[in-house]
C-alpha positions as CSV (number, residue, x, y, z in Angstrom):
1,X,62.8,158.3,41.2
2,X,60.7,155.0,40.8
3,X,58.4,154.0,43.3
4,X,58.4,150.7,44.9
5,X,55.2,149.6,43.0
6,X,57.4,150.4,39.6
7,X,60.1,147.5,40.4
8,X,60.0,144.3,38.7
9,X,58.4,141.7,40.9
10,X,61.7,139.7,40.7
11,X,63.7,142.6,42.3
12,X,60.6,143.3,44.9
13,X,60.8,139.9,46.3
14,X,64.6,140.4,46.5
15,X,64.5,143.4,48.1
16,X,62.0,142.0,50.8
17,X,64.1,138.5,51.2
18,X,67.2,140.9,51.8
19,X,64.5,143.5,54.4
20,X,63.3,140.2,56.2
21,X,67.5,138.6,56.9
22,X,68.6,141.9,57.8
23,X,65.9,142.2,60.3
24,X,65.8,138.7,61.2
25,X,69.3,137.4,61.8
26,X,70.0,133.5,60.9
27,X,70.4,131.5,64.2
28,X,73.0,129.0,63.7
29,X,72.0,125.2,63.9
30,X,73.1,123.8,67.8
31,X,74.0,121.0,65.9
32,X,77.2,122.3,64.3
33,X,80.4,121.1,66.2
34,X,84.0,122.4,65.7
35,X,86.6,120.1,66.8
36,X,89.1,120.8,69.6
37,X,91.2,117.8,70.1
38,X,91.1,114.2,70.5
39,X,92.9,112.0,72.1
40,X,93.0,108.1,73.8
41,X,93.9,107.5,77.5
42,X,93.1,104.7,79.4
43,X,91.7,102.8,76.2
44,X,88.9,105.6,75.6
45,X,88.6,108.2,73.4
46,X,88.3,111.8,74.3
47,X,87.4,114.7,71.8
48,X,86.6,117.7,73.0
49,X,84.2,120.2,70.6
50,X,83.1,123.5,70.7
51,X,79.6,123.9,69.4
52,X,77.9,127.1,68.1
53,X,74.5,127.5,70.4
54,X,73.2,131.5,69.5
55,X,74.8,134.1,67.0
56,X,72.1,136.2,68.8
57,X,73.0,135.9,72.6
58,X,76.4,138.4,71.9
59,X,78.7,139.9,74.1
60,X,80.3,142.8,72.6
61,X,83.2,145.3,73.4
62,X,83.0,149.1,73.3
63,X,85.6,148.6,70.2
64,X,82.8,146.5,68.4
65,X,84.5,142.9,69.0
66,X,81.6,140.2,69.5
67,X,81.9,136.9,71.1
68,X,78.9,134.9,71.0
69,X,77.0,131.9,73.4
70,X,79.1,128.7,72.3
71,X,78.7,125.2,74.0
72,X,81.7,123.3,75.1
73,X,81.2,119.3,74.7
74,X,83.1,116.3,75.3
75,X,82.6,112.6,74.0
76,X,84.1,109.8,75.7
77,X,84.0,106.9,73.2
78,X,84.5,103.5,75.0
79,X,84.2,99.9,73.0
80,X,82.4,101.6,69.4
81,X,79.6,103.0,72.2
82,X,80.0,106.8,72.6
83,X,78.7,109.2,75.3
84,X,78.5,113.1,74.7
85,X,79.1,115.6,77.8
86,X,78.2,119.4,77.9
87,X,81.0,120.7,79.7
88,X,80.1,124.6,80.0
89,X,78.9,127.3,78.0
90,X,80.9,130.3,77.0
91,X,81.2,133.5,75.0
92,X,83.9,133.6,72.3
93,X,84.9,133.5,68.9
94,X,85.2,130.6,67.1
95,X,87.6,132.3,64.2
96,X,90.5,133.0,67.4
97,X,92.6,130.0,68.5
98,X,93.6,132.0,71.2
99,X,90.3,131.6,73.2
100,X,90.2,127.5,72.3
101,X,89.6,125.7,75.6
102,X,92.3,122.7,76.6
103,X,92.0,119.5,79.1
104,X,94.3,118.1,81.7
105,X,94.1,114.3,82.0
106,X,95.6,113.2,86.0
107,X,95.4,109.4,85.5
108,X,96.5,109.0,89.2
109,X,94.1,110.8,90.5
110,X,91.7,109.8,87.6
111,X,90.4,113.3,87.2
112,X,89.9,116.0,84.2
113,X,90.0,119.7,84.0
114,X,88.9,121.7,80.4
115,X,90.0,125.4,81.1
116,X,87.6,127.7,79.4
117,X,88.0,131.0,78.5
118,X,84.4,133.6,77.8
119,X,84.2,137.1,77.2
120,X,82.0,138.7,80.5
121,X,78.7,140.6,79.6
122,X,81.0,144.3,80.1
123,X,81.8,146.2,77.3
124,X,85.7,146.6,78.2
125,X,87.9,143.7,77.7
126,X,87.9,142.3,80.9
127,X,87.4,137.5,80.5
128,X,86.7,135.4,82.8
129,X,88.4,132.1,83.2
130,X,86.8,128.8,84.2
131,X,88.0,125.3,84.7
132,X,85.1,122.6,84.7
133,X,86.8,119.2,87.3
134,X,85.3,115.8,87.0
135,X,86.2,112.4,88.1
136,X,87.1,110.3,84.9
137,X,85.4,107.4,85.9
138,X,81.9,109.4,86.8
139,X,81.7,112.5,84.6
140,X,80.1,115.3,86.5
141,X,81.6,118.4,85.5
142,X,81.7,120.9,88.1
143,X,82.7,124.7,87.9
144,X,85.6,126.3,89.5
145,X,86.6,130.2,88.5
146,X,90.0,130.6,87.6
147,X,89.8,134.4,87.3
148,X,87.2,137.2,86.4
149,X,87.1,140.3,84.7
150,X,90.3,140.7,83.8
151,X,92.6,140.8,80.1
152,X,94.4,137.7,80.5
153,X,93.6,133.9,79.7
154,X,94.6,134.0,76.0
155,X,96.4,131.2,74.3
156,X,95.9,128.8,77.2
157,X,97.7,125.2,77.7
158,X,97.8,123.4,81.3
159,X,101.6,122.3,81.5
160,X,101.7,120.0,84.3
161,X,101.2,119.3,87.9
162,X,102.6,120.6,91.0
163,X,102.2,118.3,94.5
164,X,99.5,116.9,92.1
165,X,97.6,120.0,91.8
166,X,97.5,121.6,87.9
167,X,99.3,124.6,86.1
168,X,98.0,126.6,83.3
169,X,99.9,128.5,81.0
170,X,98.1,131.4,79.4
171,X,98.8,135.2,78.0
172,X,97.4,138.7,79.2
173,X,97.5,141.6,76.9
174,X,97.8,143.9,79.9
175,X,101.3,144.6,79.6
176,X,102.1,141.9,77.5
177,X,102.7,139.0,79.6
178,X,103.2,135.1,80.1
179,X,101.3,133.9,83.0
180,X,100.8,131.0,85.5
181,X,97.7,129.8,87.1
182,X,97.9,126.8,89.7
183,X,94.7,124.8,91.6
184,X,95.4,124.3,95.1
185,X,94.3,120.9,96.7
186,X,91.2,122.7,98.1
187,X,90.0,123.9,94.5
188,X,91.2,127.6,94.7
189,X,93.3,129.0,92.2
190,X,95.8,131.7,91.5
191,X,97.1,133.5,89.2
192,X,100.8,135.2,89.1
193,X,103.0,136.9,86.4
194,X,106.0,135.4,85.1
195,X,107.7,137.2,82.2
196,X,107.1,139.7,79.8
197,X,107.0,138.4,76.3
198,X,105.3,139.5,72.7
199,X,101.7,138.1,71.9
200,X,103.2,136.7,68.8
201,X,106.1,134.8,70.4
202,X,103.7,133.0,73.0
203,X,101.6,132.2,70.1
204,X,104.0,130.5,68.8
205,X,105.1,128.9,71.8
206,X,101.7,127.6,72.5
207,X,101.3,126.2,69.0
208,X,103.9,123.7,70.3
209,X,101.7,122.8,73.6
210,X,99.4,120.0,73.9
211,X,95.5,120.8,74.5
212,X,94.7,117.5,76.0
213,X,97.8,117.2,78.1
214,X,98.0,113.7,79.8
215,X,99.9,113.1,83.2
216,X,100.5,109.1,84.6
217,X,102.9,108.7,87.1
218,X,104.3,105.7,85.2
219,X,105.3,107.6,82.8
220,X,107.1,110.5,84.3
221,X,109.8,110.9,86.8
222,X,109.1,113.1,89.6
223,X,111.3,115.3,90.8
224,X,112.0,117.5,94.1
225,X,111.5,121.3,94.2
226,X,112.5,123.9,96.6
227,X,109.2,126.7,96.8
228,X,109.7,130.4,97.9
229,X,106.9,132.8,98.9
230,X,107.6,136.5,99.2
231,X,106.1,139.1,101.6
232,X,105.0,140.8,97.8
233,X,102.8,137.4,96.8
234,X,105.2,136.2,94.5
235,X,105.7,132.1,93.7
236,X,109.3,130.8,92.9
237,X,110.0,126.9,92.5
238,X,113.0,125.5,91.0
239,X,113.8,121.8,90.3
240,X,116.8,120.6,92.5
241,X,119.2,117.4,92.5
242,X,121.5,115.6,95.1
243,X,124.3,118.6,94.1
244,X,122.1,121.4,94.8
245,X,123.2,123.4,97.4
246,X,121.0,125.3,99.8
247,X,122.1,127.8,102.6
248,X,121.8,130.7,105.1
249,X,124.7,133.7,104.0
250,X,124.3,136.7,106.2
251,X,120.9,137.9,105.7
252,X,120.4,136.1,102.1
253,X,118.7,132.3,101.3
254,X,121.5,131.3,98.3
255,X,120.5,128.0,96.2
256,X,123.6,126.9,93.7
257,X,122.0,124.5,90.9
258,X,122.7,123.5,88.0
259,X,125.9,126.0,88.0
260,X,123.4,129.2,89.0
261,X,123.3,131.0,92.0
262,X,120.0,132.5,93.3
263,X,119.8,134.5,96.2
264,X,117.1,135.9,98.4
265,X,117.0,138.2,100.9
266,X,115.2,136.9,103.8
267,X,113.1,139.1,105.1
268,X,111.8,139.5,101.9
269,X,110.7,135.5,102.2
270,X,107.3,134.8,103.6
271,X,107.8,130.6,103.3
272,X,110.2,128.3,102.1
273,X,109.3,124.9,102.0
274,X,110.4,121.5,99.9
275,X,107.6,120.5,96.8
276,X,107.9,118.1,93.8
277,X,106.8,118.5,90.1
278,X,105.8,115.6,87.9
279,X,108.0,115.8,84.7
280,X,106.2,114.2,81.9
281,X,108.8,111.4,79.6
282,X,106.5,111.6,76.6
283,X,107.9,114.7,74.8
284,X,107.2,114.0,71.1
285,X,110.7,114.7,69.7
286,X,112.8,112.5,72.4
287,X,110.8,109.6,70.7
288,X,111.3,110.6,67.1
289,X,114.8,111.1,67.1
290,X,114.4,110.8,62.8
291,X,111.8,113.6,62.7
292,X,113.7,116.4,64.8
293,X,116.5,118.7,63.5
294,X,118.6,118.5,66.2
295,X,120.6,115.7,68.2
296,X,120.3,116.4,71.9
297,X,123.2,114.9,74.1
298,X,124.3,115.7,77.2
299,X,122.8,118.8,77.8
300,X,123.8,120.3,74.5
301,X,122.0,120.7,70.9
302,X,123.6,120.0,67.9
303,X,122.5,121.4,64.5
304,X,123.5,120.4,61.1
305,X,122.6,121.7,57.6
306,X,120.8,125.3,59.0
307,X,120.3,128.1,56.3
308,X,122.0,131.1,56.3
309,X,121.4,133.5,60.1
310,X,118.6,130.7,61.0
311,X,117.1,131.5,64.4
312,X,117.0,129.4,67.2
313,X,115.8,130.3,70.5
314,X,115.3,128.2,74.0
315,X,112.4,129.3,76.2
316,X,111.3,128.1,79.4
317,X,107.8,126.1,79.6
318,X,106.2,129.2,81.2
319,X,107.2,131.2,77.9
320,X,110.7,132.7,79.3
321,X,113.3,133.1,76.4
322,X,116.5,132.1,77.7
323,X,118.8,131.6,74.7
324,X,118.0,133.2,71.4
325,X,121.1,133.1,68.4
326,X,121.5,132.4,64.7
327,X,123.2,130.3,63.1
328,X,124.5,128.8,59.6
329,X,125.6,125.3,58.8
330,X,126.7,123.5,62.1
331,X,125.9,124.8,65.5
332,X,125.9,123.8,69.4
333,X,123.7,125.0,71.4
334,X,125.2,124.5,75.1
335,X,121.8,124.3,78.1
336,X,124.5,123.4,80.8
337,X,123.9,126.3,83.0
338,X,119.8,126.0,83.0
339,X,118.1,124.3,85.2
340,X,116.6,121.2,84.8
341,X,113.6,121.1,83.2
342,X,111.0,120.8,80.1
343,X,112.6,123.5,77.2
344,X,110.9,125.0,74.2
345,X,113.0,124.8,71.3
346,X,112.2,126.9,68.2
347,X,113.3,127.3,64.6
348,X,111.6,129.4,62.0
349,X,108.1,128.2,62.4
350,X,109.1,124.5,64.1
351,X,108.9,124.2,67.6
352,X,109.8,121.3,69.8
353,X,110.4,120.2,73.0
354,X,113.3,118.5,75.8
355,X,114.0,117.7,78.8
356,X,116.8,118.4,81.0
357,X,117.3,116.3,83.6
């Protein structure tokens, strides 16, 4: 066996170089930035960046999984002159698009949210979710907790409003399913389940979400809701219209919309009260009729020229699958007894979205 001294110098200073970086892990330069998003409202432009602050400062699972200290930033360029906000810092993983963080623009109410999802300093596989809240025309980020310690946030998207106040879509892996998380108009947040649904389908589902959702007024039609609480904690809200029908039958609340009949029994209810949801008119393929695969008339989607047992399914914004067939050549999809509402329509690996009204 030769002894260190009999090496060549060449492979002796290798054999230190490769000593000193195993002992001495690289610290990765602050100064590296991984685009989010970007987008223009009100005449500025916001991109958002995660930006790798210390490969060394790790939070690890009992499995082995590391998430390490990452800084979230936003830029607001105005007129060529550009200003750069830290946000929050978390722990993640910048190879998983399933922990990227995602921004809610209210131009009404000229205010901001980025959701942010970080690993917690336990070794089990518990996150913790954060939304940072600033005034767009004074940017002072300030911290509200969405959730701790628990397997959910995954895959997140805010989805709209609700009496003005904002709704995130997101994924736990406790069970498998799709869930909703709403701010109240004090700053408190909860979090409820909605359906059950495989990690890859919401993936895909949240591939067609926007993660810098905008919301103006102008440019959306608001529409009336009818909210029910239950004695269990559970949140129910469906969109109504002048032919919805709502009603006392024995000892059950029965709402006919939209040719479906709900029913509740009542002393199951804890509140039922009236409520209104913004529904946004900018849905990319409604303004690009040339670019879709569809054409979308009166409640109904027409297909032409599909291969051989194509897929198509219909799912809810919240990630419920409500229609899932295949098809070959021409096809109709009917959407006359849903709701109105915003629909997720997807096709092999193309996903687009409609509104019912």
């Amino acid at each position: 066996m030769k002894k260190l001294t009999d090496l060549p110098v060449r492979s002796l200073m290798a054999s230190l170089l490769l000593t000193i970086a195993m002992l001495c892990p690289t610290q990765l330069k602050a100064s590296e930035r991984h685009l989010v998003a970007s987008k223009v409202v009100n005449g500025s432009t916001y991109t958002l960046y995660r930006e790798e602050a210390d490969r060394n400062d790790i939070h690890r699972n009992y499995d082995g999984w590391e998430a390490y200290r990452i800084k979230i930033t936003l830029d607001i360029t105005t007129g060529g002159s550009t200003k750069s906000f830290f946000v929050g810092d978390v722990y993640s993983d910048l190879s998983q698009d399933s922990q990227l963080p995602c921004m809610l623009f209210d131009r009404d109410a000229q205010m901001m949210y980025v959701f942010c999802l970080s690993k917690g300093d336990r070794v089990d596989y518990g996150m913790d979710g954060s939304v940072y809240v600033s005034s767009m025309q004074n940017v002072n980020f300030q911290k509200e907790i969405v959730f701790e310690d628990v397997n959910i946030g995954w895959w997140p998207s805010f989805v709209g409003l609700v009496d003005g106040c904002p709704q995130l879509a997101h994924f736990s892996f406790a069970g498998y399913y799709s869930m909703i998380s709403t701010r109240s108009a004090e700053g408190q947040w909860t979090t409820r389940y909605t359906e059950q649904i495989h990690p890859d389908d919401f993936a895909e589902l949240w591939k067609g979400r926007d993660l810098m959702l905008v919301i103006p007024v102008e440019e959306g039609v608001w529409r009336k809701t009818i909210i029910i609480k239950t004695l269990d904690g559970a949140t129910m809200e469906y969109l109504i219209d002048k032919d919805t029908k709502v009603k006392i039958v024995g000892r059950n609340l029965t709402i006919t919309t939209e040719g479906m009949e709900l029913s509740y029994e009542l002393e199951s209810m804890s509140q039922i009260r009236y409520g209104k949801m913004l529904i946004p008119d900018a849905i990319h393929d409604m303004t690009m009729p040339n670019e879709r695969p569809f054409v979308w008339n009166n409640n109904n989607l027409y297909f032409s020229g599909l291969r051989d047992n194509t897929p198509i399914n219909i799912y809810t914004i919240d990630g419920k699958l409500v229609r899932s067939e295949r098809f070959s050549g021409e096809a109709r999809v009917s959407l006359d007894n849903l709701p109105a509402g915003v629909y997720i329509v997807k096709m092999n690996s193309e996903t687009y979205k409609i509104l019912k009204k």
